[in-house]
C-alpha positions as CSV (number, residue, x, y, z in Angstrom):
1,X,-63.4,-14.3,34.1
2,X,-63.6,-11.1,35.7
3,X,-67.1,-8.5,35.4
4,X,-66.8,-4.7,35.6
5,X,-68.0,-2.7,38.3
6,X,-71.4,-1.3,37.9
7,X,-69.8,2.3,37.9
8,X,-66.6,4.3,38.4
9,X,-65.2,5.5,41.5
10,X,-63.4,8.7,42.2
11,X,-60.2,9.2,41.5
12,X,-59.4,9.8,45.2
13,X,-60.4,6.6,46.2
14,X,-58.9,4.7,43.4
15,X,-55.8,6.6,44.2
16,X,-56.2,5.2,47.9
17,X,-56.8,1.7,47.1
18,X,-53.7,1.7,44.7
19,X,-51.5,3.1,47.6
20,X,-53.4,0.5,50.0
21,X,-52.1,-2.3,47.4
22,X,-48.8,-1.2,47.1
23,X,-48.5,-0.7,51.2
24,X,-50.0,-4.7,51.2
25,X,-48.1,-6.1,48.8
26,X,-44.9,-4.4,50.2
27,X,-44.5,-7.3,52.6
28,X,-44.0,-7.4,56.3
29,X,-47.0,-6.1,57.2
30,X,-48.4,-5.4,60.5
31,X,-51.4,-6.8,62.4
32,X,-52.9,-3.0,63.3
33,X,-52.0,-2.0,59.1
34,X,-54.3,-4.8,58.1
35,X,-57.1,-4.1,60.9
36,X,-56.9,-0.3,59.3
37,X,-57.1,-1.8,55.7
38,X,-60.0,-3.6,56.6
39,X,-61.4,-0.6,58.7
40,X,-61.1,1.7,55.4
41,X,-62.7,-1.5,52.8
42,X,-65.5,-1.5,55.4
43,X,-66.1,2.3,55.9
44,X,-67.9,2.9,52.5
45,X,-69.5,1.1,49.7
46,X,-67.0,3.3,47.2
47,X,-64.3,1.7,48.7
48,X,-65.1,-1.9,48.6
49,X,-65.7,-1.3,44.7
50,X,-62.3,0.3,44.1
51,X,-61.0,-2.6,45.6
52,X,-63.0,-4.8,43.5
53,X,-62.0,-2.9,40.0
54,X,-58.2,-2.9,41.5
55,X,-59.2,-6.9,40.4
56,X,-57.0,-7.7,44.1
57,X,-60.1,-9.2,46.5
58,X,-59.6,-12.7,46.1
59,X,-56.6,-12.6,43.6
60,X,-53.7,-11.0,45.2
61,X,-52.7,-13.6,48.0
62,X,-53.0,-16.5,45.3
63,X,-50.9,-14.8,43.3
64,X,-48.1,-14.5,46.0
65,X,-48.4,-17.3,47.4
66,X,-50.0,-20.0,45.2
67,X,-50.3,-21.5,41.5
68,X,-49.5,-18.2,40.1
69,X,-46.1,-18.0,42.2
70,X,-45.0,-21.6,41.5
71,X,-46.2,-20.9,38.1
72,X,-44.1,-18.1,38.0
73,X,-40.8,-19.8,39.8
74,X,-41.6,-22.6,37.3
75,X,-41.6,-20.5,34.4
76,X,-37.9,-19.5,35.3
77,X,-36.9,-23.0,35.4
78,X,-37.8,-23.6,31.8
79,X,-36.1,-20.8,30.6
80,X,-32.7,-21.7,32.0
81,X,-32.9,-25.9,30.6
82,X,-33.9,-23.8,27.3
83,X,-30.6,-21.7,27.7
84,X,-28.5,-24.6,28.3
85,X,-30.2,-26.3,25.0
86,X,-29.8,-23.2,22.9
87,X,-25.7,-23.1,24.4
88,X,-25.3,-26.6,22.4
89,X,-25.7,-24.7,19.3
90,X,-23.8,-21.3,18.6
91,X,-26.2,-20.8,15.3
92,X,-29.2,-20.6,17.7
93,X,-28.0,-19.1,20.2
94,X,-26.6,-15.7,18.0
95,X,-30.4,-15.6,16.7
96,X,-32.2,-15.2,20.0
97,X,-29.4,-12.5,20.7
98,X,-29.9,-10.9,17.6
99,X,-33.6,-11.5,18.1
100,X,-33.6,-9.8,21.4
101,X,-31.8,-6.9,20.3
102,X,-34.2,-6.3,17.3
103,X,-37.4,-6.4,19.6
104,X,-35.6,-4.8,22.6
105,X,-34.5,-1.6,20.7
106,X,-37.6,-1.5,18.6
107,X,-36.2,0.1,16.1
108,X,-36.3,3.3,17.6
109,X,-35.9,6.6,15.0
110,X,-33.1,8.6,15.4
111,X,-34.9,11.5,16.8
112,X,-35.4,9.0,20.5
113,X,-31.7,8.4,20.7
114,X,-30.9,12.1,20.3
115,X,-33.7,13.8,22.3
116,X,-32.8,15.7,25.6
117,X,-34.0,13.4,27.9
118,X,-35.3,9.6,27.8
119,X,-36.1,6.4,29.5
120,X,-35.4,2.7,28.9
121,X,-38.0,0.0,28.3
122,X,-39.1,-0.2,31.8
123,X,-37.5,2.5,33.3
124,X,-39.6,5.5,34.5
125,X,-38.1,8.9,35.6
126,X,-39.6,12.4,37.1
127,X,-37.9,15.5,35.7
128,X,-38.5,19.0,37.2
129,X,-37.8,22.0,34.9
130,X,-36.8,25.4,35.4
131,X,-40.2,27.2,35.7
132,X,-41.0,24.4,38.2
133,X,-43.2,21.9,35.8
134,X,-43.1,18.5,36.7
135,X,-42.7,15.7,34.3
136,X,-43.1,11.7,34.8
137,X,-41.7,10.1,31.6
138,X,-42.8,6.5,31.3
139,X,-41.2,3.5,29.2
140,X,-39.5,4.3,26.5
141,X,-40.4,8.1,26.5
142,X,-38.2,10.6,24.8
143,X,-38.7,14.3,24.8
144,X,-36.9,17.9,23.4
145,X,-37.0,21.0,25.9
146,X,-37.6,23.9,24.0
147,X,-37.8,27.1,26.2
148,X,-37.8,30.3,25.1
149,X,-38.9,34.5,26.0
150,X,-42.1,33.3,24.5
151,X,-43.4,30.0,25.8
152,X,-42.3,27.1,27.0
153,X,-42.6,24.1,24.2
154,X,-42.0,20.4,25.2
155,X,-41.6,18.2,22.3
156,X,-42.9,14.2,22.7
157,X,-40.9,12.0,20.5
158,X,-41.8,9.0,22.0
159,X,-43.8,7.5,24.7
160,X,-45.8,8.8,27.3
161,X,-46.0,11.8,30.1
162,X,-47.6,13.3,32.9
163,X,-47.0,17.2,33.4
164,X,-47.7,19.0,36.2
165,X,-47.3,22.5,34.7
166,X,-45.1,25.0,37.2
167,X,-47.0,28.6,38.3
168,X,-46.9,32.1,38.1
169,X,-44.8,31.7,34.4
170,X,-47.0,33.8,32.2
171,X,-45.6,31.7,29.1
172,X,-47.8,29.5,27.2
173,X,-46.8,25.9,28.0
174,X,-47.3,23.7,24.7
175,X,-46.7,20.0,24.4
176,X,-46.1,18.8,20.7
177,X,-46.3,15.7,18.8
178,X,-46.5,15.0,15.2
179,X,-49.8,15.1,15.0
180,X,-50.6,18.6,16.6
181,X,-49.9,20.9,20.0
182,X,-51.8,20.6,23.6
183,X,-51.7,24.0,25.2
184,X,-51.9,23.8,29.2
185,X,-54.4,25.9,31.0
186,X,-53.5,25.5,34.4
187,X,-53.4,22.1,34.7
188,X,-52.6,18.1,35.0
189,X,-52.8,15.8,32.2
190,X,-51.3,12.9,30.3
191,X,-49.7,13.1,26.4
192,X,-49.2,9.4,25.1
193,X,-48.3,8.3,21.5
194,X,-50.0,5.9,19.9
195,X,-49.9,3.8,16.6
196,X,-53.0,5.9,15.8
197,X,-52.1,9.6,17.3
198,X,-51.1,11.0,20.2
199,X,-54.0,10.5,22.8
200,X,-54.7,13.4,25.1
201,X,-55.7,12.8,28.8
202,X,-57.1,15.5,31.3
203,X,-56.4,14.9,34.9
204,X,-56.9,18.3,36.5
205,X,-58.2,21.3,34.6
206,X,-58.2,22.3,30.8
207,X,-56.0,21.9,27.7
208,X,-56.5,23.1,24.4
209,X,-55.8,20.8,21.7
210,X,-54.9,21.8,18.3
211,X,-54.0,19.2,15.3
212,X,-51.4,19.6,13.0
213,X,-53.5,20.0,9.7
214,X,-56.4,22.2,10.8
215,X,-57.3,25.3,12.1
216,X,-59.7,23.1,14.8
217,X,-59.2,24.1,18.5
218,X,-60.6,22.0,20.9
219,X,-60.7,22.4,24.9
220,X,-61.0,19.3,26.6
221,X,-62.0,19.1,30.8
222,X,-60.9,17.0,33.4
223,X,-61.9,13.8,33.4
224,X,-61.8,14.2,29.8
225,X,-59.7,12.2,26.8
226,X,-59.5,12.4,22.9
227,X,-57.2,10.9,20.3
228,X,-55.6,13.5,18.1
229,X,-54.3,12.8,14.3
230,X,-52.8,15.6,12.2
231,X,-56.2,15.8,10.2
232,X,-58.3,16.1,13.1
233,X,-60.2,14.9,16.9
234,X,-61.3,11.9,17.5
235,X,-65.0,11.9,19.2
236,X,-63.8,13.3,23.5
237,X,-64.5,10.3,26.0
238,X,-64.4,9.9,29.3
239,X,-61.3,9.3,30.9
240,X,-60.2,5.5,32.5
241,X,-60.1,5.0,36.2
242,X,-56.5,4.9,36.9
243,X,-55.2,6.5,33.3
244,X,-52.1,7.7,35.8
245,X,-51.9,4.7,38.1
246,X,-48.5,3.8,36.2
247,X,-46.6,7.0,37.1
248,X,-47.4,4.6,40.9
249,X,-46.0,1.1,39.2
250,X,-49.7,0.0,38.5
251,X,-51.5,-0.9,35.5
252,X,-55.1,-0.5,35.9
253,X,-58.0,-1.8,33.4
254,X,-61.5,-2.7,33.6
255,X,-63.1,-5.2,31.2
256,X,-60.3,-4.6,29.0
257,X,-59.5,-7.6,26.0
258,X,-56.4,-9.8,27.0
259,X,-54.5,-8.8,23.7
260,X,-55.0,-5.1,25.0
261,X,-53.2,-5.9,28.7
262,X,-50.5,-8.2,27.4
263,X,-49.6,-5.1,24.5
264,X,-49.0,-2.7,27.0
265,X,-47.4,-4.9,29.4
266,X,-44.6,-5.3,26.5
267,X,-44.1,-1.7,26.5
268,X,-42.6,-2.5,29.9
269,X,-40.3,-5.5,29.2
270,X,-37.7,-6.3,26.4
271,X,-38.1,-8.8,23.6
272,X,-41.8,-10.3,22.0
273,X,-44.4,-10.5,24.2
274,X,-47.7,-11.5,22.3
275,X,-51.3,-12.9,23.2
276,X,-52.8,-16.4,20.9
277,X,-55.7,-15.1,19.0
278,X,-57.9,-18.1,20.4
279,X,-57.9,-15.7,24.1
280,X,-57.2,-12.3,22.6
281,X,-60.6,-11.4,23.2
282,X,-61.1,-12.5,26.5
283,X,-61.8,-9.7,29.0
284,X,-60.5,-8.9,32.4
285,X,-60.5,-6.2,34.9
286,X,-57.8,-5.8,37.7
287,X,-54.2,-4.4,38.6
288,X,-50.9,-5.4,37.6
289,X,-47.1,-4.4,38.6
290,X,-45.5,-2.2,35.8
291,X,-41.9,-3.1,37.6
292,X,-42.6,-7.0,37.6
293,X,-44.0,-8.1,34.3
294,X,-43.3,-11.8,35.3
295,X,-45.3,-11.7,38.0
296,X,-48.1,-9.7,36.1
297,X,-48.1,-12.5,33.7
298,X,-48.5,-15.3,36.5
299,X,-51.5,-13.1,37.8
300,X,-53.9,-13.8,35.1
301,X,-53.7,-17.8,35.6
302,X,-56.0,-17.8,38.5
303,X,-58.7,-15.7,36.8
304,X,-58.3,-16.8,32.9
305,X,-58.0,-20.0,31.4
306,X,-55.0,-19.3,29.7
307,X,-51.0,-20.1,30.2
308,X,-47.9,-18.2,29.8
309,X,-45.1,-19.8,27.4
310,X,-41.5,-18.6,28.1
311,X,-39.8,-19.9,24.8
312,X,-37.0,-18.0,25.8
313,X,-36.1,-14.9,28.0
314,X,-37.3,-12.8,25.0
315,X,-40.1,-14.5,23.5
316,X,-43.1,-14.9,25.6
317,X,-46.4,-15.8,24.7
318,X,-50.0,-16.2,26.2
319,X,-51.9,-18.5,24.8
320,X,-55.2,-20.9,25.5
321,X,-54.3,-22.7,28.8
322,X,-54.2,-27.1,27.8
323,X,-55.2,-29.7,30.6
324,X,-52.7,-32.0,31.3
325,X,-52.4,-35.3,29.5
326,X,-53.9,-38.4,31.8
C-alpha cells in the first residue's frame, strides 16, 4: 500500500510534475525528453516528492505495460463473452439497458437538463464569458448565466467549476448554489457540490462566502477550503495538493480511502461503479487519468490487493483481490 509524503509541495511543482506525466505517458517519447525528465527529478528534493505523491515512480510503466494492462485488455474480454451470454436472453438483456440508463442519467433534476450550459458524464468543457471570466465545467456540471447592470451571478446547479474571474468589470462576481453565494475578490477558485454542501476551494486570492440561512460572512485565502450548508461553515482547511489537477485530466489524492477514489472516479464514467466494504478503507496516494477510467482502475492492482469485476459494461466493482485456486 502506498504512504504519504512527509509534507506538501507547491503547487508549481505539482503542477510541473502533472504536465511531466501527461508529456510521459503521451507516448513516443524521445531519448533527450527523458534525460530532461530525469535532469528536473534530480535537480531538487521538491521534485522528487511530487513525483512520489503523483504515486507514478515505480507504478506507471507497470501499468502500461504489465499486469495492470493485460489486466485491463482482459477485463474487456469478459465483458464481451458476458454480452454474448446476456444476448441469449432478451429479459436480461432490457434490464442491464434499463439499468444503464438509470445509473447513467442519475436522475438528474430538471433544473441540469434546462440550465444554459452543461457537460456529460465525462465530458469537460472551458467556457469564456463576456466580461472575459474563464470557466472549466467538469463531469456532469450544469450552470445558469445571470448578468446584469449590477453584477455578474453564475448559478451552479450541478457539478463542479473552476473560474478565472475576467478584469477591470467593476461588477460583483457571485457564484450561487443552494446552500449560499461565494463572492470573488480578484481571484481563482473552485465551487463543487457535494451530497453535504457546496465545498468552496481557493486557488489564487480571496472569496467571500456567505450561506443561505445566515447573516455569516466568511473570507477564505488561497490555499484555503470550507464546506458550506445553508445553516452555516464548516471548520476552513487547507486545500489538497492538486484540488485542480482534473481541469488537466488527472485525479490527484494522497492517503485517500479506496471507497473515496473509486466514488469520484464514477463521477467520470456511466453506470455503477462501487468499492466491497472489506477494502473500502484501504488507503492510497497517487494519480489517475480522468479520460480513461479503465485504465485508472487497472492502476490500483499493482499497489493494492484488490481486483476489478466488470459484471457488465455498467456494473463494475472493486472488491478484495482472491488467489487463484491450485
Amino acid at each position: 500500500m502506498s504512504t504519504p509524503s512527509s509534507k506538501p509541495v507547491s503547487t508549481g511543482v505539482l503542477n510541473a510534475a502533472i504536465a511531466w506525466q501527461l508529456s510521459l505517458d503521451s507516448g513516443g517519447v524521445s531519448a533527450q525528453e527523458r534525460e530532461a525528465f530525469a535532469q528536473w527529478h534530480a535537480a531538487d528534493e521538491e521534485h522528487a516528492r511530487a513525483w512520489r505523491q503523483l504515486g507514478m515512480l515505480d507504478q506507471r510503466f507497470s501499468v502500461a505495460n504489465g499486469p495492470g494492462r493485460a489486466a485491463l485488455l482482459q477485463s474487456r474480454a469478459n465483458i464481451r463473452r458476458r454480452v454474448r451470454k446476456l444476448g441469449s436472453s432478451l429479459a436480461s438483456l432490457v434490464a442491464v439497458i434499463g439499468l444503464a440508463l438509470f445509473a447513467g442519467d442519475r436522475y438528474l433534476p430538471l433544473d441540469y437538463w434546462l440550465a444554459d450550459q452543461r457537460t456529460a458524464t465525462g465530458e469537460q468543457r472551458v467556457l469564456r464569458l463576456a466580461d472575459g471570466t474563464l470557466i472549466n465545467l467538469n463531469t456532469h456540471s450544469a450552470l445558469d448565466v445571470r448578468f446584469d447592470d449590477k453584477q455578474r451571478r453564475i448559478v451552479l446547479q450541478e457539478g463542479e467549476i473552476l473560474v478565472e474571474t475576467g478584469h477591470n468589470d467593476p461588477r460583483p462576481f457571485i457564484v450561487e448554489t443552494r446552500e449560499g453565494n461565494m463572492r470573488a475578490l480578484g481571484t481563482r477558485f473552485l465551487v463543487k457540490r457535494e451530497a453535504e454542501g457546496t465545498r468552496l476551494s481557493v486557488l489564487k486570492s480571496a472569496v467571500a462566502a456567505h450561506p443561505q440561512a445566515t447573516d455569516e460572512e466568511q473570507i477564505l485565502r488561497e490555499g484555503q477550503q470550507v464546506l458550506m450548508r445553508r445553516d452555516g461553515l464548516g471548520p476552513t482547511m487547507a486545500l489538497s495538493p492538486g484540488a485542480d489537477a482534473w481541469t488537466r485530466g488527472m485525479l490527484v489524492v494522497d492517503n485517500a480511502r479506496l471507497e473515496d477514489l473509486v466514488h469520484e472516479l464514477g463521477r467520470y464514467r456511466r453506470g455503477y461503479l462501487g468499492v466491497e466494504p472489506q477494502v473500502a478503507d484501504l488507503r492510497i496516494t497517487g494519480s489517475f487519468p480522468l479520460h480513461n477510467t479503465d485504465l485508472a482502475l487497472s492502476a490500483l492492482l499493482p499497489t493494492l490487493p484488490v481486483q476489478v469485476e466488470h459484471h457488465t459494461h455498467w456494473w463494475v466493482v472493486v472488491g478484495p483481490r482472491v488467489a487463484p485456486k491450485p
